[in-house]
C-alpha positions in Angstrom: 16.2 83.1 91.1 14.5 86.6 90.5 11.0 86.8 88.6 11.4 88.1 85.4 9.8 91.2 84.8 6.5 90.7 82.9 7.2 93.4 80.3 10.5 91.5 79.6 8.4 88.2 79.2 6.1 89.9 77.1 8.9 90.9 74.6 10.2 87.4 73.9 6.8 86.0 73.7 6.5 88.9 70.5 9.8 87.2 69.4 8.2 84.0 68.9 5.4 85.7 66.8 7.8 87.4 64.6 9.8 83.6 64.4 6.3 82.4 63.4 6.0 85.0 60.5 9.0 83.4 58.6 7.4 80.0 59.1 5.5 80.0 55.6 8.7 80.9 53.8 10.5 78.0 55.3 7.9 75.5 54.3 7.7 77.1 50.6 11.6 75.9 50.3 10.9 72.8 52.4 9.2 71.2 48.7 7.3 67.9 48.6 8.4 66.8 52.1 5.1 65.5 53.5 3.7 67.7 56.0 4.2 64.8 59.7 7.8 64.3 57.6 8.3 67.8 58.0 7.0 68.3 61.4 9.4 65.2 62.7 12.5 67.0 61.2 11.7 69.9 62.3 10.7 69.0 66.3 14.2 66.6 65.7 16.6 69.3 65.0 14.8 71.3 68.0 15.2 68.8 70.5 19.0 68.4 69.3 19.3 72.2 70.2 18.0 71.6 73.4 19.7 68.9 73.9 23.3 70.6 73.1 22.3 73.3 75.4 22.0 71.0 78.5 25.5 69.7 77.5 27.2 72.6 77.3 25.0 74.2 80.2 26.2 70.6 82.5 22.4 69.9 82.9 21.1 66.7 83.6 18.7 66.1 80.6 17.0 63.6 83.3 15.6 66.2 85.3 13.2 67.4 82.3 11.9 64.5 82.1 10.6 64.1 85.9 7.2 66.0 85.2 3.8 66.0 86.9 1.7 63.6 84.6 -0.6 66.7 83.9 2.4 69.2 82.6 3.2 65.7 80.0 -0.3 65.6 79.2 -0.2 69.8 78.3 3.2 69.8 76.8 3.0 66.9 74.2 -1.2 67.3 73.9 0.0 70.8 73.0 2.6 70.7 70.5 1.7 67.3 69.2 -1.9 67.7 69.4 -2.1 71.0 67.2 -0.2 69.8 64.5 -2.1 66.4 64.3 -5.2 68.1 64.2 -4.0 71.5 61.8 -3.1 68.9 59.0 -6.1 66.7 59.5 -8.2 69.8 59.3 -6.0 70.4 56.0 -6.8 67.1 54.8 -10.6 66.4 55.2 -11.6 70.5 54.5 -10.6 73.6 52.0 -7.8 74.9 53.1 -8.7 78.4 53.3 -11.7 77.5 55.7 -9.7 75.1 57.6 -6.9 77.9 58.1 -9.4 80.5 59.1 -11.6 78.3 61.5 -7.4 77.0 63.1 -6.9 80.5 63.4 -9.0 81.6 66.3 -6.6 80.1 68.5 -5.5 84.0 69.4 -8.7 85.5 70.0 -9.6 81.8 72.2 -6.5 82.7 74.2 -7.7 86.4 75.2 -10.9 85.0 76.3 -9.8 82.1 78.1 -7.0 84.0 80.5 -9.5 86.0 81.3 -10.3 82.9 83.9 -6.7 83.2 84.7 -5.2 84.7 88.7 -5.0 88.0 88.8 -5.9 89.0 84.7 -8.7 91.1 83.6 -10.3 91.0 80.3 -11.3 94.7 78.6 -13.1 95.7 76.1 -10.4 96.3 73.7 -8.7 93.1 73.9 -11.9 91.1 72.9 -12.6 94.1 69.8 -9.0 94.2 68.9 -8.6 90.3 68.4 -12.2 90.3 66.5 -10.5 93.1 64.3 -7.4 91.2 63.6 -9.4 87.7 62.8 -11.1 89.6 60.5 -8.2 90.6 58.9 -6.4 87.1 59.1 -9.5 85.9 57.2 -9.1 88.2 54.3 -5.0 87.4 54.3 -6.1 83.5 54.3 -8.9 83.2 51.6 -7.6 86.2 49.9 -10.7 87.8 49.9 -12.5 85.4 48.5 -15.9 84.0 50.1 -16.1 80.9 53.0 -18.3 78.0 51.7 -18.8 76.0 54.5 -19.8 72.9 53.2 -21.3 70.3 55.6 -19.7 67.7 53.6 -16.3 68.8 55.3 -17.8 68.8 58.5 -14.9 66.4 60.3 -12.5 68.7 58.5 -13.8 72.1 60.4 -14.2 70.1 63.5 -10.3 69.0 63.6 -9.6 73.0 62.9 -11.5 74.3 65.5 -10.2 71.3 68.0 -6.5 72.1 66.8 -7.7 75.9 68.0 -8.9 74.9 71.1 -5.8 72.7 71.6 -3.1 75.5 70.9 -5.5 78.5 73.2 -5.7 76.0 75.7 -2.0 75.0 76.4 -1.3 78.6 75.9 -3.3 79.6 78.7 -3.0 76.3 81.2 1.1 77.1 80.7 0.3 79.6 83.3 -0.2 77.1 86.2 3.0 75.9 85.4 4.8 79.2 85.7 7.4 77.4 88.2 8.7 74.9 85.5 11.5 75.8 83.8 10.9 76.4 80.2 13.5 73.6 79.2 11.2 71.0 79.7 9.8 72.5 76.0 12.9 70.6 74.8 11.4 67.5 76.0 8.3 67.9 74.4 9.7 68.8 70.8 11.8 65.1 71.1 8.9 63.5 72.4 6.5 65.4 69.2 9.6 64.3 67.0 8.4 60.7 68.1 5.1 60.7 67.7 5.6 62.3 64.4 7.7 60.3 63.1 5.2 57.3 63.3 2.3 59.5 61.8 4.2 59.9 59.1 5.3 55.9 58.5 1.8 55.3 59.4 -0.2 57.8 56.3 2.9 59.0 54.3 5.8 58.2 51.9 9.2 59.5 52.3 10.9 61.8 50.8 14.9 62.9 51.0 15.5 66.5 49.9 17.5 66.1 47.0 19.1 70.1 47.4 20.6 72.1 50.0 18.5 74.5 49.6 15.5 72.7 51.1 18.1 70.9 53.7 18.7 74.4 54.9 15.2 75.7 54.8 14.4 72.5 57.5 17.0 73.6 59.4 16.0 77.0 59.1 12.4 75.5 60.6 13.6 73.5 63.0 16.0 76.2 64.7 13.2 78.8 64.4 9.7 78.9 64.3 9.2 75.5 65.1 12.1 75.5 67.7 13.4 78.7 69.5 9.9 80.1 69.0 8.1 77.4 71.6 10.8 78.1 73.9 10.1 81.6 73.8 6.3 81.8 73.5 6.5 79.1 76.9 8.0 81.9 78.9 6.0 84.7 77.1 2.7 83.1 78.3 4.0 82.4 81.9 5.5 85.4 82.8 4.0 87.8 80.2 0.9 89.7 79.3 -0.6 87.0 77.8 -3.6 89.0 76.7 -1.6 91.3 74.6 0.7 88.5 72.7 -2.8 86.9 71.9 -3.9 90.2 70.1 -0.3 90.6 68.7 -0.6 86.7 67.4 -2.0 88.1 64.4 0.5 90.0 63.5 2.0 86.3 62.5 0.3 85.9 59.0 0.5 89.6 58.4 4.2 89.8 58.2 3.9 86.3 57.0 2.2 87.7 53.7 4.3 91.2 53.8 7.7 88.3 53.3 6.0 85.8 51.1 5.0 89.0 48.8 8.9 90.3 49.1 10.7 87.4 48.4 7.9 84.9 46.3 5.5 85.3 43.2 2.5 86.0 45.5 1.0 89.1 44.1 -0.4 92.2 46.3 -4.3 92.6 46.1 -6.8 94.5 47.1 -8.0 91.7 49.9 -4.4 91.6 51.4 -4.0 95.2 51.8 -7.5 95.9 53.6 -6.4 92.3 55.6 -3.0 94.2 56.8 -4.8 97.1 57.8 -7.2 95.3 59.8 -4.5 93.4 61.5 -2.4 96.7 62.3 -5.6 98.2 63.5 -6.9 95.2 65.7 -3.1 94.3 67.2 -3.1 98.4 68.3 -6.2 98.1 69.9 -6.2 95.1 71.5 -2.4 96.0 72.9 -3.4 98.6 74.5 -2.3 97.8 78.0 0.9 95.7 76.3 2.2 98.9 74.4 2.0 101.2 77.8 3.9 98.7 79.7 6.7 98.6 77.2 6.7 102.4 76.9 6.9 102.6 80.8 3.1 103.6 81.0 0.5 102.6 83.9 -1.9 99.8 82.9 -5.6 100.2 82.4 -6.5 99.3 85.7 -10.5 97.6 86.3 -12.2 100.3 87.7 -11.5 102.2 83.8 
């Protein structure tokens, strides 16, 4: 089989960012469903996906599950891991400063592939994702000031392991470039699972009453919490992985721009200067990522 082209990789790993933008809007609609409730739907209707692809495709589901221990420990540490720790950072801290501190998972991935074969790290990809976290942090608290309080200490420590978590399997993906990215199919059922028992375990259920909220699970489940890991998998592999960490912020920029377009959320000062920051950072640190797609030589080392 031919090795995709990396700017063609690149491109579907900006596809799963732009999934990931429609991800608040979904959850809005998605109502009083606790949040591991949610996250077992959701991972549920993704593996189904999966699953009816290696049906119709006359795959042997079987085959996705004979993995290297390590690749089981990345895939389900990864997309179970985050989410256990995102909403335990949720729980025990403020939300704004638990979202903020979560949210350096895309400037952790452009410094970690820098220890990556054959990537370089420049000085525009570290000062465009510092630009863009900036301007996530204004979207997030909405301009208003951090308090970290030590008193939600455990809270800030989940956030910044659910960071390390997400920048991490992002990044180690890369050493599993020869896997076939339908193995992410296993690791949505198996985060389904493991869910699932969170949720018996710390929450009460609760059955949409409307299809409204049915279809906004779906909507999640086929989406940003389904197609999008599919896609970001082969983004990271194949792809300039330094760039789609910069363009990661563009997530809870368009994220906002929708929520303001189709919800009550009200434009502010705070959100404009944090879209601007975000539009400036992403340019910056995609330098090398928007002359590739534009058929442009790299920045090589020696400039």
């Amino acid at each position: 089989m031919a090795q995709p082209s990396r700017k063609f990789a690149t491109l579907l790993g900006l596809f799963a960012i732009l999934l990931w933008a429609v991800l608040a809007l979904f959850t809005v609609y998605t109502g009083d469903i606790p949040p591991f409730q949610l996250t077992a739907m959701s991972f549920a209707i993704a593996f189904s996906a999966a699953l009816l692809k290696w049906i119709f495709a006359r795959q042997n589901p079987l085959q996705f599950l004979k993995l290297p221990p390590a690749l089981w420990v990345l895939g389900v540490g990864g997309l179970f891991g985050y989410h256990f720790f995102y909403f335990l950072a949720l729980k025990s801290a403020p939300p704004a400063e638990a979202g903020l501190i979560a949210y350096l998972w895309p400037l952790l991935i452009v410094l970690f592939s820098a220890l990556l074969p054959g990537e370089r790290l420049f000085w525009f990809h570290i000062a465009g994702a510092i630009i863009s976290l900036l301007g996530a942090g204004l979207l997030i608290t909405k301009g208003e000031s951090l308090n970290l309080n030590p008193e939600y200490t455990d809270g800030y420590l989940a956030a910044l392991t659910c960071a390390f978590i997400w920048s991490s399997y992002s990044v180690l993906s890369r050493k599993f470039s020869d896997v076939s990215t339908d193995v992410i199919g296993t690791f949505c059922g198996v985060t389904a699972i493991l869910s699932f028992v969170c949720h018996l375990a710390l929450e009460e259920t609760v059955i949409p009453g409307d299809l409204i909220t049915w279809f906004a699970v779906l909507g999640l489940g086929l989406g940003p919490v389904g197609a999008a890991f599919f896609l970001w998998d082969f983004g990271v592999k194949h792809g300039d992985i330094q760039g789609l960490g910069v363009l990661s912020y563009l997530s809870p920029l368009l994220s906002t721009l929708i929520l303001i377009a189709l919800t009550p959320t009200v434009m502010s000062v705070s959100l404009v200067a944090g879209c601007l920051l975000i539009t400036v950072g992403a340019a910056i640190g995609s330098l090398n990522t928007l002359k590739e797609m534009i058929g442009g030589r790299p920045t090589s080392p020696a400039e």
